[in-house]
C-alpha positions as CSV (number, residue, x, y, z in Angstrom):
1,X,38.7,63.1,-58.1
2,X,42.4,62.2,-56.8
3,X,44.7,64.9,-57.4
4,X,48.2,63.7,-58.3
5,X,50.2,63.4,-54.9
6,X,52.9,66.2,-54.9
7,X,56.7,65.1,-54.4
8,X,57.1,66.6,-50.9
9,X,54.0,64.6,-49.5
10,X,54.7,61.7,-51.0
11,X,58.2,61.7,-49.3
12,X,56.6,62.8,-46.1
13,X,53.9,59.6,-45.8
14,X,56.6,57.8,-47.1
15,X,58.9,58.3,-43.8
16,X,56.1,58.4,-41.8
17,X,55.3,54.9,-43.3
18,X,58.7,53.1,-42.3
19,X,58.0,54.4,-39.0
20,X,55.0,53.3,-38.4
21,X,56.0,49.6,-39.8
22,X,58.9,49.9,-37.3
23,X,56.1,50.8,-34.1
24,X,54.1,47.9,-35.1
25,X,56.8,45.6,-34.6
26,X,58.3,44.9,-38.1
27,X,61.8,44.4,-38.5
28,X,62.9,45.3,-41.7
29,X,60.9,47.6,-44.5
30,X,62.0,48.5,-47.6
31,X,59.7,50.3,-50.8
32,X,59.7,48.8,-54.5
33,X,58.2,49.9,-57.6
34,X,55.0,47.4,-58.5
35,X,56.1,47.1,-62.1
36,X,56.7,43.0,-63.2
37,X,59.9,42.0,-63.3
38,X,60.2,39.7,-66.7
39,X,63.7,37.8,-65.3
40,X,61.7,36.8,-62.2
41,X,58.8,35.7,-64.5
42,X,61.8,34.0,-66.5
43,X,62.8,32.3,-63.5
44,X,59.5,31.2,-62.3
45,X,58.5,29.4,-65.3
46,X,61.7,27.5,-66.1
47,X,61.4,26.6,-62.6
48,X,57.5,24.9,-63.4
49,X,58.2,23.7,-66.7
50,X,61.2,21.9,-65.1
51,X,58.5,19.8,-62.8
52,X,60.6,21.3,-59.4
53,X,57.3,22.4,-57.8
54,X,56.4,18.9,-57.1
55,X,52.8,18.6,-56.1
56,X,52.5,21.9,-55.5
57,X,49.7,22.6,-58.2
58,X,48.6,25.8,-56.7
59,X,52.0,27.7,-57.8
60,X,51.3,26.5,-61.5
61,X,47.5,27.6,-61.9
62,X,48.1,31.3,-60.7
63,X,51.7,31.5,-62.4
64,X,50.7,34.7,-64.4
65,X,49.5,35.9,-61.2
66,X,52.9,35.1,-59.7
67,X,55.0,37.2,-62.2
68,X,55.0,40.2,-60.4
69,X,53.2,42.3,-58.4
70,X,51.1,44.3,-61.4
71,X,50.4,41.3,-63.1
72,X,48.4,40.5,-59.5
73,X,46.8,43.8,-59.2
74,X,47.2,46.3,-62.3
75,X,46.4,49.5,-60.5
76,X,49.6,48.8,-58.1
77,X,52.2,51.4,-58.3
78,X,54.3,50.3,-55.2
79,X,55.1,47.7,-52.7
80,X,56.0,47.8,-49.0
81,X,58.3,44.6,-48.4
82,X,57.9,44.7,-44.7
83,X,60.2,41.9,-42.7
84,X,59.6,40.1,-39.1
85,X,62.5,38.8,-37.4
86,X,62.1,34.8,-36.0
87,X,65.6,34.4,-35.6
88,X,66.6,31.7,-32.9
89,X,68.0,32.2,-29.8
90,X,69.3,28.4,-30.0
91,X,71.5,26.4,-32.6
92,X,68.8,24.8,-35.1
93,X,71.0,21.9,-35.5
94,X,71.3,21.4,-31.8
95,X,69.1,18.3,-31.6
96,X,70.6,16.4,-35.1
97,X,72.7,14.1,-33.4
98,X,69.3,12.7,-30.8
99,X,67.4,10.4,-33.2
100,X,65.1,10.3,-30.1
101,X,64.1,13.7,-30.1
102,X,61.8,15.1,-32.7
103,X,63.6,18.7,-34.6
104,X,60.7,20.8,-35.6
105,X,61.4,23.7,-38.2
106,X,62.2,26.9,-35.7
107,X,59.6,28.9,-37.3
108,X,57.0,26.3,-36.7
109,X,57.8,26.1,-33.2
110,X,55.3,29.6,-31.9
111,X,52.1,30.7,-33.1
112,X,51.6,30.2,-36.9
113,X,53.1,33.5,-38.5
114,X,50.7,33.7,-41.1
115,X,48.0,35.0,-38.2
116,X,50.5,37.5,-36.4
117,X,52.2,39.0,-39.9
118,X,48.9,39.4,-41.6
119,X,47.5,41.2,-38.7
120,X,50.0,44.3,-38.7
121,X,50.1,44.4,-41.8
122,X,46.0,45.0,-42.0
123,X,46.8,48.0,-39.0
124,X,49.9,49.1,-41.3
125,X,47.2,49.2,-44.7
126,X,44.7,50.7,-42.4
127,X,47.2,53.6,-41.3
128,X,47.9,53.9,-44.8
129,X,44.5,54.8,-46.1
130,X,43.6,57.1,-43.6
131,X,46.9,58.8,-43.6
132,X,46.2,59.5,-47.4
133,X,43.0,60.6,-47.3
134,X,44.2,63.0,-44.2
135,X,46.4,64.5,-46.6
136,X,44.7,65.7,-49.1
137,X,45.3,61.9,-51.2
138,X,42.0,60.8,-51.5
139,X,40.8,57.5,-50.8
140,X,43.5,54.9,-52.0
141,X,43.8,51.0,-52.2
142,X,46.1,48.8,-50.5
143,X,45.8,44.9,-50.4
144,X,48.4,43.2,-47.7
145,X,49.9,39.9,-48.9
146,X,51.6,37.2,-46.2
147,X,52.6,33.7,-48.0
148,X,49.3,32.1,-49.2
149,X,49.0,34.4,-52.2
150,X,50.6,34.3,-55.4
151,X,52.7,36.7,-54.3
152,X,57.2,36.5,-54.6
153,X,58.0,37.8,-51.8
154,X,61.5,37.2,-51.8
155,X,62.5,38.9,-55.2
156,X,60.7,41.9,-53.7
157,X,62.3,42.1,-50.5
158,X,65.4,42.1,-52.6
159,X,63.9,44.7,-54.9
160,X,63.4,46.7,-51.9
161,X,66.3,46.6,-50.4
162,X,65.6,44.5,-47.4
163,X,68.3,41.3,-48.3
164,X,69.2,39.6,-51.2
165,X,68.1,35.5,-52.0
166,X,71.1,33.3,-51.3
167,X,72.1,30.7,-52.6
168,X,69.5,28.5,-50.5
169,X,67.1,30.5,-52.5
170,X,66.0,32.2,-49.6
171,X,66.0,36.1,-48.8
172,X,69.2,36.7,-46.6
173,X,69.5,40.0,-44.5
174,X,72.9,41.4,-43.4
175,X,70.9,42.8,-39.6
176,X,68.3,39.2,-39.7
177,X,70.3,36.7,-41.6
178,X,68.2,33.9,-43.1
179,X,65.4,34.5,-40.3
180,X,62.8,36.8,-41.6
181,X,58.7,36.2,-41.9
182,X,58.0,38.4,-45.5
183,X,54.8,40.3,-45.8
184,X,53.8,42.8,-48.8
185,X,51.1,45.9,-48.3
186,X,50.7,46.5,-51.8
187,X,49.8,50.4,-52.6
188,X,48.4,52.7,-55.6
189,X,50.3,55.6,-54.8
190,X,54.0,56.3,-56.4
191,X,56.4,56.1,-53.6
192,X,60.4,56.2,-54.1
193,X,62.2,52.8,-54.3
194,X,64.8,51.8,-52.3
195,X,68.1,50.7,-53.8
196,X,67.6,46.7,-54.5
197,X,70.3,44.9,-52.4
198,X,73.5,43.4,-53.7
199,X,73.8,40.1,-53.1
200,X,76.3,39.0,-50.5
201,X,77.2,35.4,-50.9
202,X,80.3,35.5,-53.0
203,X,82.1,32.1,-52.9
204,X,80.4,30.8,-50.1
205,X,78.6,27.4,-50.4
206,X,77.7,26.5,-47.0
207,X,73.8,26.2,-47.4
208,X,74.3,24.0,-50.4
209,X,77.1,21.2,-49.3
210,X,74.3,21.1,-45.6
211,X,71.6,19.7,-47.8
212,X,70.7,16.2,-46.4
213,X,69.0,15.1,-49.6
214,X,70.8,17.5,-52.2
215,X,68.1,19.4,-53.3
216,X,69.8,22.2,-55.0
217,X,70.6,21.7,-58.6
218,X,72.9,24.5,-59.0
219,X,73.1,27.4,-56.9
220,X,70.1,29.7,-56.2
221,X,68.0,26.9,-58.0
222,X,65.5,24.5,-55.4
223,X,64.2,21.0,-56.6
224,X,61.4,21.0,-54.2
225,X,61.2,17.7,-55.0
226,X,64.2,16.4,-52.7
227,X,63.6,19.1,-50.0
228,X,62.8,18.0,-46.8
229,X,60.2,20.9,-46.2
230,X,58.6,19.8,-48.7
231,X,58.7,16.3,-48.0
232,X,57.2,16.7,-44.3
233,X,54.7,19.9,-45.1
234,X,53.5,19.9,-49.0
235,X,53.6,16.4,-50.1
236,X,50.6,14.0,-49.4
237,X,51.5,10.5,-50.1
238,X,54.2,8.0,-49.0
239,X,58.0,9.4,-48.6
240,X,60.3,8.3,-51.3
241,X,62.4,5.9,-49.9
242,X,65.0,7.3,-51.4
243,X,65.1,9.8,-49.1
244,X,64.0,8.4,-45.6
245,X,67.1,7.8,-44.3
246,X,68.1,11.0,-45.1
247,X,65.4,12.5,-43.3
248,X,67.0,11.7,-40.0
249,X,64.5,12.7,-36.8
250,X,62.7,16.3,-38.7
251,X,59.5,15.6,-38.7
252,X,58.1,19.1,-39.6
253,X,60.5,20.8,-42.0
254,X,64.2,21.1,-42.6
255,X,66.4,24.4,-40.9
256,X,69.8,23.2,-42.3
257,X,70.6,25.2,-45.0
258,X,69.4,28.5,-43.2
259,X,71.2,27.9,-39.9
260,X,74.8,27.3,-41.5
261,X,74.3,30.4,-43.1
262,X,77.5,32.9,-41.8
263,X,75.3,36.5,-42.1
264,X,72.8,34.4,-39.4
265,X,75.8,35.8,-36.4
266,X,74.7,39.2,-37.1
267,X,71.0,38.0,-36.1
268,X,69.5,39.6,-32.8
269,X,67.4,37.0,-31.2
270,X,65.7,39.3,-28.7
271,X,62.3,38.7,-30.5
272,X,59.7,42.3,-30.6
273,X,57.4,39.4,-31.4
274,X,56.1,37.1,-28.9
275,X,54.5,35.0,-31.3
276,X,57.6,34.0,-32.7
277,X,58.8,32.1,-29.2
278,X,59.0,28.6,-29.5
279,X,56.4,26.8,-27.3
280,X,58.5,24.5,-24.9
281,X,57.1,21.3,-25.8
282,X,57.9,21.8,-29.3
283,X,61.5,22.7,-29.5
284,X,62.8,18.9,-28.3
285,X,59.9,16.5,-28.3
286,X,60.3,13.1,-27.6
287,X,59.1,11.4,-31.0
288,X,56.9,8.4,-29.0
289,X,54.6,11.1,-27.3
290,X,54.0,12.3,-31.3
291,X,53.2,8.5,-32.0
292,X,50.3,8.1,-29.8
293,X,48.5,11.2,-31.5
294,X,44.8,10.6,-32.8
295,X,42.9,13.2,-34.8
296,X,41.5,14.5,-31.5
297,X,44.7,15.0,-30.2
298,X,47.0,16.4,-33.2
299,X,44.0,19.2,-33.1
300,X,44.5,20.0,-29.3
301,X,48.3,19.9,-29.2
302,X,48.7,22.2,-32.4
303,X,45.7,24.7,-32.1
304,X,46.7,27.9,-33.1
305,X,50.1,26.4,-35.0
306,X,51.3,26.2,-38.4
307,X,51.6,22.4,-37.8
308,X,48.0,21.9,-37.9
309,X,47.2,22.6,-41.8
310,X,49.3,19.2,-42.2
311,X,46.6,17.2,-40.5
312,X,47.5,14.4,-38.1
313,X,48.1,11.7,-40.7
314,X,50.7,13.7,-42.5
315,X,52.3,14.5,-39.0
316,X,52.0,11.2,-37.6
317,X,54.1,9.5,-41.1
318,X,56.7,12.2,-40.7
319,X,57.0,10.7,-37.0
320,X,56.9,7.3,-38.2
321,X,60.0,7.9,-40.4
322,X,62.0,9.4,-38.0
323,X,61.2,6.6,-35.6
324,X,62.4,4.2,-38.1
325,X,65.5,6.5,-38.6
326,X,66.3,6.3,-34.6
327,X,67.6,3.1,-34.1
328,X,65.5,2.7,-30.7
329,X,64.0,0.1,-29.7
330,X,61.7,1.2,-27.1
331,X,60.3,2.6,-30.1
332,X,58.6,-1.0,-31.8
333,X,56.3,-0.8,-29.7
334,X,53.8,2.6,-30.8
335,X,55.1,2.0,-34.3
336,X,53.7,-1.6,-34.7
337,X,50.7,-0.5,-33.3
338,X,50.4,1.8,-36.0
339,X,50.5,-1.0,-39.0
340,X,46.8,-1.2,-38.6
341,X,46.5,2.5,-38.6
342,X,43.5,2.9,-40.9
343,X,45.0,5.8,-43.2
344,X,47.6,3.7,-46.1
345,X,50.3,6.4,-45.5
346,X,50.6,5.7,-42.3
347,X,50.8,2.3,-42.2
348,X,52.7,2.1,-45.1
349,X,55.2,4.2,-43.2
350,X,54.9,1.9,-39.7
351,X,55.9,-1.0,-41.9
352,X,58.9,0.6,-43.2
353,X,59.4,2.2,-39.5
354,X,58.8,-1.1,-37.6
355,X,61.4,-3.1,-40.3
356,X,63.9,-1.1,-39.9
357,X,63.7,-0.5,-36.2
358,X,64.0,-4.7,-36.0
359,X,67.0,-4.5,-38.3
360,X,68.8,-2.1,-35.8
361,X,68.3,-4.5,-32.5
């Protein structure tokens, strides 16, 4: 049988717990109590019924999964919000002004995050257990959480203490700015919350008025619908045209309304995480080597990347837009020889491409 964990070694594993998140690599950790929090719930659902998850379907089937962490796992008593820094050593907006050059999202330019995060966070659950058993705790559960479950991460690394969501509706830290990976080790043992954060936006409105295709209703409110990550990475069929232009040369998500945050100067870029670094070829592509892609060769180029759930015909429109965005001639070429590409997206999106590139010359 368990015995009831005393007050004094509960504090103990719980110290011993930030430091060995902090060992492993992770950047920020902060402790929240597992109890559902019915104004995220609140917010969640508005959010659905109001259609702004797009295509997104997953989010809507395990909603009352998604209301908090209990209503996930009812035997959870705590959460460890644990936080990776990816901040970049470079200006994210750098390459907006070269419709030749191809701006992928900065975290999608390293290894995919889902891999490296998940994996310290199994050694931190490990550590965990056998630290409890070792004193005196018994054998306890922990189940670690990084993105792909329906998990909200951000409203618990605000819970915890670790930042606050901004305005962009993403979590902001006052050491990481808007540059964290989120992760959750969630744990049936009572440990001490952390204060939640504050948040720190005040009147600021930078993230909102950098929207290329206003997708924020109101402040601290997301229409998925006009966002450009969304665009490029969740949604399957043919870009709206309404927002092609728009669009400009990202092919692979949108960093705008993170990088213009102010709290992002307080960022250290020297990365504990060598994942994180951006692979050279990704960080200012030249959009015709994208273009000539086949299946085979999406696969080879993006092995081991986030990039590669997308598949090579989602990839390949996202191109095809930004090509038709550039203005470049030297561009008709790969694009008309996609019209006959045999997926309809695609050559849906060389026909727009190729008019408008022959408008432009």
């Amino acid at each position: 049988m368990v015995k009831a964990p005393s007050t004094e070694t509960l504090r103990d594993l719980q110290a011993r717990v930030r430091e060995e998140a902090r060992a492993l690599g992770f950047d920020a950790v902060g402790f929240a109590d597992a109890t559902d929090d019915p104004a995220t719930a609140q917010r969640l659902h508005r959010w659905l019924g109001e259609g702004m998850h797009g295509a997104m379907g997953w989010m809507e089937t395990r909603a009352h999964q998604r209301q908090g962490p209990q209503s996930l796992w009812p035997d959870a008593m705590s959460v460890i919000a644990l936080g990776a820094s990816y901040a970049p050593s470079t200006d994210p907006l750098a390459h907006e002004d070269e419709p030749d050059t191809a701006r992928i999202s900065v975290y999608a330019q390293g290894r995919d995050y889902h891999d490296a995060v998940k994996k310290k966070l199994k050694a931190l659950a490990r550590w965990l257990v056998a630290e409890a058993a070792r004193a005196g705790l018994g054998e306890r559960q922990v189940k670690v959480f990084v993105d792909t479950a329906p998990v909200m991460e951000k409203p618990l690394g605000q819970k915890a203490g670790l930042g606050w969501q901004g305005k962009h509706t993403n979590l902001v830290s006052r050491e990481h700015g808007s540059w964290l990976f989120l992760g959750a080790v969630f744990a049936d043992l009572p440990f001490a919350p952390d204060p939640e954060h504050d948040d720190r936006c005040g009147s600021c409105s930078e993230c909102q008025s950098a929207c290329p295709t206003d997708a924020f209703p109101e402040p601290y409110r997301l229409d998925a619908r006009r966002c450009i990550s969304y665009l490029t990475i969740e949604h399957a069929g043919p870009i709206p045209e309404e927002f092609r232009a728009a669009m400009g040369n990202r092919i692979y998500g949108c960093d705008d309304c993170l990088a213009v945050c102010p709290w992002n100067k307080f960022a250290d870029t020297a990365h504990r995480w060598k994942e994180f670094l951006p692979r050279a070829e990704l960080v200012a592509p030249r959009l015709a080597e994208f273009l000539a892609l086949d299946d085979a060769g999406f696969r080879a180029l993006f092995s081991g990347s986030p990039i590669k759930r997308i598949g090579r015909n989602r990839f390949v429109r996202n191109c095809l837009i930004a090509a038709g965005n550039s203005g470049n001639e030297d561009l008709v070429e790969p694009v008309e020889a996609l019209r006959s590409d045999p997926d309809p997206v695609v050559a849906e999106a060389a026909e727009w491409a190729a008019a408008r590139l022959i408008a432009a010359t």
